[in-house]
N, C-alpha and C positions, 0 to 999 in steps of 0.2 A: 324434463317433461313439465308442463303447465299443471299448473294445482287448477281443479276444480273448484270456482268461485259459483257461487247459489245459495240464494234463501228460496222458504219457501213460503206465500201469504196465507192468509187465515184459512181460507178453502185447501190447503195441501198442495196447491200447484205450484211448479217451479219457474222461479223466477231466475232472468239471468244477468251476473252485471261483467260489464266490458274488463278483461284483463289489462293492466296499463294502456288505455285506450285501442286495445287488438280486440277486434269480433270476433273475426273468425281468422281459423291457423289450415292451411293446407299443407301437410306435411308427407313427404317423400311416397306420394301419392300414385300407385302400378293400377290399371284396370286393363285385365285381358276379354277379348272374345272367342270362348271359345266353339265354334261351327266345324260342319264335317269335313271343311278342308284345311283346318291346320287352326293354330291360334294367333288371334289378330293382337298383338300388344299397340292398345290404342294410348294408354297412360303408362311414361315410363318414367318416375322420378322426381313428380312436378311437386316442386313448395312454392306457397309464397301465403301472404298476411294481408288482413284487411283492418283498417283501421275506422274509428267513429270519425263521420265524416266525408271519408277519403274516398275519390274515384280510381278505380283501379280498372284500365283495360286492358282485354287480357287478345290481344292480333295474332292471327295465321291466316294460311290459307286452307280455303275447305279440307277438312281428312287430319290438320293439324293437332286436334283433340281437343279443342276449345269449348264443344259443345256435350262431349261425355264427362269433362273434369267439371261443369256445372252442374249435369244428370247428379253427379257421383255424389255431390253438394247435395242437394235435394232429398237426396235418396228414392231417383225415379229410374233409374237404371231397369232393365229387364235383367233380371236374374235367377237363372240361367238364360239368355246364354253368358252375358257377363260377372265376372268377374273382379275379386280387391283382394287380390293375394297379399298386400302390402300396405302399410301408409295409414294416415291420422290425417281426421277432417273434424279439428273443434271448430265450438262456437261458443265463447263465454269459457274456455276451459274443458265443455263436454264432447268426445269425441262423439259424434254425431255416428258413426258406423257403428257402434258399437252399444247405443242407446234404445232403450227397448223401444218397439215398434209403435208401442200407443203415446208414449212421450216424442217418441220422432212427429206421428201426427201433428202432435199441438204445438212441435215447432216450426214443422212446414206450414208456413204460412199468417202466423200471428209475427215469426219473430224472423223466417228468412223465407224468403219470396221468388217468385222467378215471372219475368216479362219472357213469352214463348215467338221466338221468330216468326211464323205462319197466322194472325188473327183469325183467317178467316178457319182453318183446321181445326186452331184450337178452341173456339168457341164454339157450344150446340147450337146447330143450324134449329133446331126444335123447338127451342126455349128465347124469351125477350130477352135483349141483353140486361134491362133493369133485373131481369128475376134470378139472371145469374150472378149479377153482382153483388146481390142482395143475398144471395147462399151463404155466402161467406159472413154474413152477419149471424144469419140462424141457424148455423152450422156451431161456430165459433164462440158466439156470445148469445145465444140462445133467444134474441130477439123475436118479437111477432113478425108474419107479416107486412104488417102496414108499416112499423119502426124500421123494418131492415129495409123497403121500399125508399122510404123516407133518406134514409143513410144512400141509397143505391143513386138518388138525383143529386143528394149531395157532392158526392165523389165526381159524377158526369160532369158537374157544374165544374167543379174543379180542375177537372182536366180537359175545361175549357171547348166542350160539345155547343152545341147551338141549342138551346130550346130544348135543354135533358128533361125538365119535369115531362112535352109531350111528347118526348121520344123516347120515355123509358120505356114503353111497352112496345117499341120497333124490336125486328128481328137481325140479327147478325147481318143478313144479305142487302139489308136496307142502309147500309152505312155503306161508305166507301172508304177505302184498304186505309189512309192518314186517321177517320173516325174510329175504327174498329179496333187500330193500334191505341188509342186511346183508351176505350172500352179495357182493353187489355191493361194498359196502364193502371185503368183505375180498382180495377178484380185485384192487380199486386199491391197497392198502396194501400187496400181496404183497411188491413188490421193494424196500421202502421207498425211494419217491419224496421228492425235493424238491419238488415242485409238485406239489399235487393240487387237480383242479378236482373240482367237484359241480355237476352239473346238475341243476337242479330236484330235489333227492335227494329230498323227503319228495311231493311231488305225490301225489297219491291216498290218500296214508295220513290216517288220524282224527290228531286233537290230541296225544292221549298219545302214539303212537307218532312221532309228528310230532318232539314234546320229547326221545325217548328217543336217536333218530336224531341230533340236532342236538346234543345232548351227547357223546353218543359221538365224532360228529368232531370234538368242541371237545377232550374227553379225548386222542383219536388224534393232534391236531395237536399240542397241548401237547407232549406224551410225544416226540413224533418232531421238533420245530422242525421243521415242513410248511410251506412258504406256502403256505395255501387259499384259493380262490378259489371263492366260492360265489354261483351263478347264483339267480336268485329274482325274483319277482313279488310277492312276500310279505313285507313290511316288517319284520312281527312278527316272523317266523321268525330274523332276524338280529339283530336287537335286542342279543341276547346274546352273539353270537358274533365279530361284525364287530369288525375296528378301523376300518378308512375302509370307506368304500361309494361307487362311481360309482354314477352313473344313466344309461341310458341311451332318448331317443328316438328313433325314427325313424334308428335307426343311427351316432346323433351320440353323443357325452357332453354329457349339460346341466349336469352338476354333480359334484362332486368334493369331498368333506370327510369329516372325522370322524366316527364313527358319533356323537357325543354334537353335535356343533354341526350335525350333520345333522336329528337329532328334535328337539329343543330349538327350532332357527331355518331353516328350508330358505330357502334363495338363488336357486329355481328356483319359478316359477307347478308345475309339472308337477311338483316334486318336493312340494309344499306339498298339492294336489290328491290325491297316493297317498297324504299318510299322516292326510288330511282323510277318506278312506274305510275307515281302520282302524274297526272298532266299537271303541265306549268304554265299560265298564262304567259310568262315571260319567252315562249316556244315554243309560237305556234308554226308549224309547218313540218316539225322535225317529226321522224319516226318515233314514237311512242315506244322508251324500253321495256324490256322484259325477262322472266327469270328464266332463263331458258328450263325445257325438260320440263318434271311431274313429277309432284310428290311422291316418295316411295310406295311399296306396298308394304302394308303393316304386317301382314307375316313374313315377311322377308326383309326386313330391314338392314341396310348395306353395314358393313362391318365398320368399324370409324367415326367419323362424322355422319352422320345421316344424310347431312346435306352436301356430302363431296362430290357425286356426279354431276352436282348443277354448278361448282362453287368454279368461278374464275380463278380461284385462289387457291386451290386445293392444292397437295402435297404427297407426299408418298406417307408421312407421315398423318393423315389425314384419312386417310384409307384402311389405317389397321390401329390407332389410337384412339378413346373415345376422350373427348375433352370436355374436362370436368367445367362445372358453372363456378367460375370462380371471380373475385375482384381485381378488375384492371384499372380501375380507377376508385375515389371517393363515390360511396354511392352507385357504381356502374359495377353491373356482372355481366360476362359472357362466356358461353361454352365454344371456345374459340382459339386451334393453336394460336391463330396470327391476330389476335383483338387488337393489342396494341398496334399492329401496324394498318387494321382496318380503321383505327382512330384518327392513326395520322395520316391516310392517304387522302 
């Protein structure tokens, strides 16, 4: 188990330092839902580590759990109906679930942060975007008014708005969906976090802005040593930005590597299948593959491999063994009887 590393500065608040350059530790991490028709096991076993620095993106497809193992980070889960029968989520050593309620406060969001998929949802339609950016100053560091105003054009500027000093006092619905992701950007970056996650940041937006978005965090993380951790469906989009990438099915991790021995070679039937569905310049005309089938249902998850009814590959032994995460190569894990031979096909 990780030792708890902290001091604390002259005011009593807790200060956190990076364990052997690890932020944050996600450890054998279970999140159930439980509703009146049975219980949904949405997380079942997931670890993995983030380092100063480091991008980490974390691909499935929708229902995969990508976006409740970031809730669970957070500690924004609804609960009840949800659920953490299991597992360890530090940051700096402290397990974050386990942290009293008013110290979890002060670390959502000075010290781990989160970019929300939907801009326009999660921002108050009610309130200027300046004045919302600007909370997190008076909220956090007890600034006036006018000072956290001041910080609030700052940040806009930063993340490269047009004219933020006369557009701090526009409303959410005055931006369009590439600005407001911004807006977004700049509410996460505010208290400069060590950890910042992004969920689904570019969803909805067209290609360019897509590119514009995803560099600017690569920019933002560079500049700040941020570990990011970016959620995705979208292979392409991280391409560039990732250093490792999990994948995640059906609530499990199937695989674990490098962003380069990842494209290059996948270790996983399921990771091999997303990025067989990339279009390819190189072919155009040809039908566009696909995974066959649908995700399972999370209260009934098939016995085995989770992903044996889709898998081309599947086996009899795949159907009644569940296959541990393990190492098939230097560096490369995969929950997979046949990894080695999905390496070499």
């Amino acid at each position: 188990m990780t030792t708890e590393t902290s001091t604390r500065s002259a005011n009593g608040e807790v200060t956190y330092t990076p364990q052997d350059g690890r932020l944050l530790e996600v450890e054998d991490l279970h999140v159930e839902f439980h509703t009146p028709d049975g219980i949904a096991r949405a997380i079942n076993g997931v670890s993995f580590d983030l380092h100063e620095g480091e991008s980490l993106a974390i691909l499935g497809e929708s229902g995969s759990g990508k976006s409740v193992t970031a809730q669970a980070i957070m500690g924004i889960l609804d609960m009840p109906p949800a659920v953490i029968p299991h597992g360890y989520i530090r940051y700096c050593g402290h397990d974050l679930l386990t942290m009293p309620e008013e110290q979890r406060r002060k670390t959502r969001g000075p010290e781990v942060s989160m970019i929300f998929q939907d801009a326009l949802s999660s921002l108050n339609p009610v309130f200027p975007v300046g004045w919302q950016i600007a909370e997190m100053f008076r909220i956090h560091r007890g600034m006036n008014k006018s000072d956290a105003l001041e910080q609030a054009v700052r940040l806009m500027e930063r993340v490269q708005i047009p004219a933020a000093r006369d557009r701090v006092k526009a409303y959410p619905h005055q931006f369009s969906g590439g600005m407001r992701q911004r807006i977004m950007i700049a509410m996460a970056i505010a208290l400069d976090p060590a950890v910042l996650i992004a969920d689904e940041p570019t969803t909805a937006l067209d290609v360019t802005v897509q590119a514009q978005i995803m560099s600017l965090l690569q920019e933002l993380q560079q500049e700040r040593q941020m570990g990011l951790i970016l959620i995705t469906h979208d292979l392409g989009v991280v391409a560039d930005v990732a250093d490792r990438i999990v994948v995640m099915y059906a609530g499990r991790l199937v695989e674990k590597a490098d962003v380069h021995d990842l494209y290059r070679n996948p270790a996983h039937p399921y990771t091999r299948g997303l990025l067989e569905s990339i279009p390819r310049l190189d072919q155009k005309g040809q039908t566009l593959a696909a995974i066959g089938g649908l995700p399972p249902n999370l209260m009934r998850i098939p016995p085995g491999c989770a992903f044996n009814p889709r898998c081309r590959m599947a086996q009899d032994v795949c159907r009644t063994e569940l296959p541990p995460l393990r190492e098939v190569a230097p560096g490369r894990l995969s929950a997979c009887h046949f990894a080695e031979e999905v390496i070499d096909a």
